[in-house]
N, C-alpha and C positions, 0 to 999 in steps of 0.2 A: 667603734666607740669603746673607750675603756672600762670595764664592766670593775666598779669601787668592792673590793671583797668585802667591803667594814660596812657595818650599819650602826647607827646614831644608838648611842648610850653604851656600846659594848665594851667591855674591857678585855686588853690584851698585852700581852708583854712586847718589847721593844728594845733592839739596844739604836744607841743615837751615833750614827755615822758621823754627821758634820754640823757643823751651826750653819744656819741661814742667814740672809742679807737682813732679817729684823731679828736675830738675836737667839733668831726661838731654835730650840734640838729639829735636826731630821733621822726618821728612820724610815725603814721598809717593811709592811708587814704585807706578806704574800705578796709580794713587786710590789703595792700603790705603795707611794709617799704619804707619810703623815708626820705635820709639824707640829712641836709639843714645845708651848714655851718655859723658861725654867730648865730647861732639861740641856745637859752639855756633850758635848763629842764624849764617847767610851763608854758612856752610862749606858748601863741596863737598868732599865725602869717596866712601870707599868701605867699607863695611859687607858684614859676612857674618852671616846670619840663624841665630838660636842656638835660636830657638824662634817657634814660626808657631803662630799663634789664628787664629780665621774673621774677625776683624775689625781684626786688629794684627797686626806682630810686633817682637818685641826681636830687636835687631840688635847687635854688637861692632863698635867701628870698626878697620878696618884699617888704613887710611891716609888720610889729609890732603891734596888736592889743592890746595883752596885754603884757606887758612885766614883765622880772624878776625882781627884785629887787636885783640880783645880776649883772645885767647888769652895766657896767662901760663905759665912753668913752674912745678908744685906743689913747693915746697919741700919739705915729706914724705914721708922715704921710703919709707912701706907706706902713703900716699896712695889707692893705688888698690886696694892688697889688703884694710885697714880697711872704707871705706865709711863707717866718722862723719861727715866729709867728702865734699859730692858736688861744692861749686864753686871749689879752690884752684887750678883750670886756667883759673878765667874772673879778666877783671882787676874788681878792685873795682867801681869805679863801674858795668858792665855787672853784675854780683851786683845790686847797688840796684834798677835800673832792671828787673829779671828777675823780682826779689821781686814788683815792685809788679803787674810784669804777672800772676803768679802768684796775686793778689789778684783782677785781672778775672776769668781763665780759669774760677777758683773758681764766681764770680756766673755766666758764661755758662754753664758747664756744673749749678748744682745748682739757680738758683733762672730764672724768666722776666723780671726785672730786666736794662733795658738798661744795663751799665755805664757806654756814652757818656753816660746820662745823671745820674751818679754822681759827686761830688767824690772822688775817690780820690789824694791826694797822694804829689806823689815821697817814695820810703824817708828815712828819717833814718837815718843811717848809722853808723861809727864813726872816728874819727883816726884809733886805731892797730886795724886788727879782727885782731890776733891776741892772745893769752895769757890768752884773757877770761874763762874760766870757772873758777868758785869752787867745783867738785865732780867728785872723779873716782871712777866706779865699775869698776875693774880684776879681772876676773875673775883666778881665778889655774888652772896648769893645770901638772901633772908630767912631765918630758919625762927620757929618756935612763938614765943609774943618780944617781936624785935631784936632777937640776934643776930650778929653779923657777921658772915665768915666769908674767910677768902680762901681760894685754893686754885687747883686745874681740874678740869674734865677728865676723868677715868679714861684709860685705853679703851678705843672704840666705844665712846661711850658718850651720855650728856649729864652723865651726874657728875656735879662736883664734888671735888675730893677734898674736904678743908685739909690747909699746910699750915703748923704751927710753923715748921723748924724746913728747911731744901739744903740736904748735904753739898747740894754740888752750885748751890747760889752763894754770892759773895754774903758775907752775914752783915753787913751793912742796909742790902734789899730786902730782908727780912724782918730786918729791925723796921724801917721804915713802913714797908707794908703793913706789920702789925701793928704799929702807932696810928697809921693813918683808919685802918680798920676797925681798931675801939672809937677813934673818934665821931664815925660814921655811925656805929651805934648810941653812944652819948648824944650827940646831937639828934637824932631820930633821919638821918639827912635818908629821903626816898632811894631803895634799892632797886636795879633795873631786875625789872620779869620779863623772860623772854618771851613765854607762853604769851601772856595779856599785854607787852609791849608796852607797861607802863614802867613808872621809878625814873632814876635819874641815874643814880652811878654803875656804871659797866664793870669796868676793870678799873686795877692802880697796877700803873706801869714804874719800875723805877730803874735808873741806871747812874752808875758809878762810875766816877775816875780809877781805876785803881791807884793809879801814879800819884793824880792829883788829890784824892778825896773827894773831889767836889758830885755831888748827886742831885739826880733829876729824879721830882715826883711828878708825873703826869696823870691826872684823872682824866678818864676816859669817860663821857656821860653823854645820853640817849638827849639830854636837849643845850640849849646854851646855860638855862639857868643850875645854879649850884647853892641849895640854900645852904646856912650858915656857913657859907664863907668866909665871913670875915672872923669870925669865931675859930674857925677849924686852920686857919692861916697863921692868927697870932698861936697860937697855941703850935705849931707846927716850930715856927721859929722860934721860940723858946727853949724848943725840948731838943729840936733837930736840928744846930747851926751847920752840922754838914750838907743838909739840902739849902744848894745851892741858885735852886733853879726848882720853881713849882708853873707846870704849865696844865692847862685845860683841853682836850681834845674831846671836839661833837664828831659824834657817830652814830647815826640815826638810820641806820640800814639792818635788816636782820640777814646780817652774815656771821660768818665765822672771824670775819677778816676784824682786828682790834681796832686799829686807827679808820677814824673818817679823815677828812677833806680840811678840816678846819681846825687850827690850834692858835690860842691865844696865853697868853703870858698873864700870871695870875700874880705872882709873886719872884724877888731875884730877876735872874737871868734868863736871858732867852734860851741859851743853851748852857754846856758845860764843857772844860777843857779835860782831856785828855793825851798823855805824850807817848809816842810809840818811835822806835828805834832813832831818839835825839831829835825828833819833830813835836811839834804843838799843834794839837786838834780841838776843833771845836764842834759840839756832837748838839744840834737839833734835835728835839723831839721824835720826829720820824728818820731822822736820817741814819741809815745802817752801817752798823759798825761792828766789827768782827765781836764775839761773844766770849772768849776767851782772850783775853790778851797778851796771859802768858806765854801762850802757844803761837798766837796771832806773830811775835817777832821771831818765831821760830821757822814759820812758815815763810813771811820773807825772807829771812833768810835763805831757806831753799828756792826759792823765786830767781835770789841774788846770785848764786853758783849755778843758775840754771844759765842763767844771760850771759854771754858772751858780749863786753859790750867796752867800744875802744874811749867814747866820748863823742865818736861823730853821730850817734844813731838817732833816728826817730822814733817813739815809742809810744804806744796805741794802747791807754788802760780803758779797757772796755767794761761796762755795767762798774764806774770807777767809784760809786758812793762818794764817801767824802774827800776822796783823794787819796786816802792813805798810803796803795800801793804806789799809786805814779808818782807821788812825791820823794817817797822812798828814794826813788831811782834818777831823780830830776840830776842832782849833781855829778849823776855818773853817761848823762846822753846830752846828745843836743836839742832835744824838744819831745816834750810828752802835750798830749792830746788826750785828755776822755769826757765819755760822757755817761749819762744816767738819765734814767724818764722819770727821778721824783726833782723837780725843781728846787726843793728843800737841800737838798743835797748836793746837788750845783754850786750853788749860795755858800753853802758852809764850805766847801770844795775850792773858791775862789778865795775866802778868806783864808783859810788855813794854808793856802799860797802864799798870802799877804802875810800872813804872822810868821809864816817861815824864811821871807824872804826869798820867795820863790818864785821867779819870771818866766823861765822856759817854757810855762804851762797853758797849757787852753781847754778850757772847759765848755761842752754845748749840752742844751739839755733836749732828751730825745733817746729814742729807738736805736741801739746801737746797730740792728740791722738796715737802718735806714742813715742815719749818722754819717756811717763808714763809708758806703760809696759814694755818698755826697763828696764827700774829702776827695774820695781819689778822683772825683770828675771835674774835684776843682784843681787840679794836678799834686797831690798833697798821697804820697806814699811811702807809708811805713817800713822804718828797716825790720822793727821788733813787736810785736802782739800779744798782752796779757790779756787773758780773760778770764772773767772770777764770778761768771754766772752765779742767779739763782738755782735752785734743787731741779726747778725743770730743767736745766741745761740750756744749751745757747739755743737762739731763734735759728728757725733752716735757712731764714734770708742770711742771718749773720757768718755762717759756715759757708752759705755760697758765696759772699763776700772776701771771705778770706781766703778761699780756693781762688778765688779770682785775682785778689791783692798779691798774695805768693809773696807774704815776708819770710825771710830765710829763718829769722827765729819765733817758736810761737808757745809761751808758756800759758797751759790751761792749769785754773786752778778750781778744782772743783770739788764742791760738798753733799754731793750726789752719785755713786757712783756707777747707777743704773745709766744714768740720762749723758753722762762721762764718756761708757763702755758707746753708747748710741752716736754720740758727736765723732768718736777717735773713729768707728768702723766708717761715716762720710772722709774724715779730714785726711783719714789715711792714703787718700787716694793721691794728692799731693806733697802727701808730709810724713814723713818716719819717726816712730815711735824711739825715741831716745834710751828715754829710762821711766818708773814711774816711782814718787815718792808718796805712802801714804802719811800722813801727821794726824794724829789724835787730837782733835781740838774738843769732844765732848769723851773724857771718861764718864764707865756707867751708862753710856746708851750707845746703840750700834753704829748711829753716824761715823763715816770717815773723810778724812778730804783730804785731797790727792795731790800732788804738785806732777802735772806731767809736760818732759822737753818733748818738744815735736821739732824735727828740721828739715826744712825743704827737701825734696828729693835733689839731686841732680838728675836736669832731662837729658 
């Protein structure tokens, strides 16, 4: 067993080797590893231990002796109390170059792939990487006699953190959110208590076209009733003709998870449009859609130069949400196929076919690890395979699927690059690692997502 030289509260000096997979400094003191968040590659600092493991420990930084020269000041001022954010202290171009390494670390530590001998390309990055995101999800929470504030949950944490202002949110979501959040106080409208599982309103959800303008307000509330709605509506539309689309979702579970089961149309539209590389999209309340879009047609892109593709091919968009990728790519194959297990997303999947003019396509709703060898047992296989998992990464059934399918080309696209490194050391077994491209679609936090070609061996 590894005997931790460090004990809980002590302070000691440290220089920080490398950044880790969430952002935070690592260094060595006596051999054990200790992660200090804040703290960047080169620094010498001084750190005091907050918690001791037998083979780590998390450490706070105290002070800065030497510092990096890519240190920056975080613009934001609950920067450090938030946590959505963990890299607004490091300067851009070091963020890029952190991600990419954060890709290696992945492969060294899940799978026995030597990275050195990996095409792993520098980050593609962004112009501007702040105000990028197209969705805010703003819990809300009751303070004082009747105040109302909205925010996120603290890192590791269940305090909210009221957000007047989110650098890295479209300021259209923020505007909305706050309008809707004096409202809820003005009206007295019940706020949800997690503890007592009383009140009404959970969260406000809101999402933007960028292209189009057009925005979705969704209240999120613990039962169907919504008092003064009809108060809180007209007034919405008066002040907000960019929302476009005001929907209701009940959620009456004590989870983490935001949406429940059931969304109904309060006011506008069911959904909203959205246009991504000369397509027309139509975005459902729950149905998932890329969170940066500036970056979102940067990524297909690399998708596009990944494919080799003549016009005869068959093409398999797996976990396909609303379609976005497979559509992309419909004019350039002879048939795409995907699917998804939120039916919501199907629906809008099928339309955004219909509004683009788009036939080659077939959509089913389900388990893509179940999905997929349905198809092939109804003799239906694949020249070409994108898959754009969730952060868990693909299902084992679905990997065993596609060892079994042996489409010659297989673009994974992922936004996880633990669960990434975990899929590539199974798929490797049939398929060679091309090249891997990482893309910044979250500056300011350590997420990275990856674009990697995989191509059949020759047996």
């Amino acid at each position: 067993m590894n005997q931790n030289p460090v004990e809980e509260g002590q302070k000691f000096p440290l220089t920080i080797r490398r950044m880790g997979i969430n952002g935070e400094g690592i260094g060595y003191f006596k051999k054990a590893v200790v992660f200090v968040p804040g703290a960047i590659t080169g620094e010498e600092v001084v750190v005091e231990a907050v918690k001791v493991r037998d083979r780590f420990t998390e450490a706070k930084l105290n002070k800065i002796r030497k510092k990096s020269p890519n240190r920056v000041t975080a613009p934001c001022p609950v920067y450090e109390a938030c946590g959505g954010c963990q890299l607004q202290h490091v300067a851009y171009s070091a963020q890029l170059e952190l991600k990419r390494d954060i890709v290696i670390q992945s492969i060294e530590k899940h799978t026995k792939i030597d990275p050195a001998k990996l095409k792993i390309r520098p980050t593609i990055g962004m112009e501007d990487p702040w105000r990028y995101r197209n969705k805010s999800q703003f819990q809300t929470r009751l303070v004082g006699s009747g105040q109302v504030e909205t925010g996120l949950f603290g890192a590791n944490s269940h305090q909210l953190v009221p957000i007047e202002d989110c650098f890295v949110q479209q300021p259209v979501t923020i505007k909305v959110t706050n309008f809707v959040r004096d409202l809820l106080e003005k009206y007295g409208v019940p706020i949800y208590d997690e503890k007592a599982g009383s009140g009404i309103v959970r969260t406000i959800v809101v999402r933007t076209g960028v292209k189009t303008g057009e925005t979705q307000l969704v209240f999120i509330t613990n039962s169907k009733k919504l008092p003064k709605k009809r108060e809180m509506l007209a007034e919405i539309e008066a002040a907000l003709p960019e929302v476009t689309s005001i929907m209701q979702n009940v959620n009456q579970a004590k989870s983490s998870l935001i949406f429940g089961d059931e969304t109904f149309l309060l006011a506008g539209k069911e959904s909203i449009e959205e246009k991504l590389m000369e397509l027309e999209f139509d975005l459902s309340a729950r149905a998932f859609f890329q969170l940066n879009p500036f970056q979102t047609e940067r990524l297909y892109q690399e998708v596009e130069k990944a494919l080799v593709l003549t016009g005869s091919e068959t093409l398999v968009d797996a976990y396909c949400g609303v379609g976005t990728i497979g559509q992309a790519f419909a004019g350039k194959v002879k048939a795409v196929r995907g699917m998804d297990i939120i039916p919501e997303s199907i629906e809008d999947a099928k339309r955004n076919a219909e509004k683009n003019g788009i036939e080659n396509v077939y959509y089913e709703v389900g388990k893509a690890e179940d999905v997929l060898p349905k198809w092939v047992n109804e003799g239906f296989r694949p020249d070409a395979v994108i898959v754009d998992p969730p952060r868990s990464g693909c299902d084992q059934g679905l990997i065993k699927s596609l060892l079994e399918v042996e489409a010659k080309q297989l673009v994974y696209v992922s936004c996880n690059p633990s669960t990434l490194a975990r899929d590539l050391a199974l798929l490797a077994k049939k398929y060679r690692i091309r090249y891997m491209q990482p893309v910044d679609m979250f500056p300011q936090t350590a997420h990275v997502e990856t674009v990697v070609l995989l191509q059949l061996k020759d047996n």
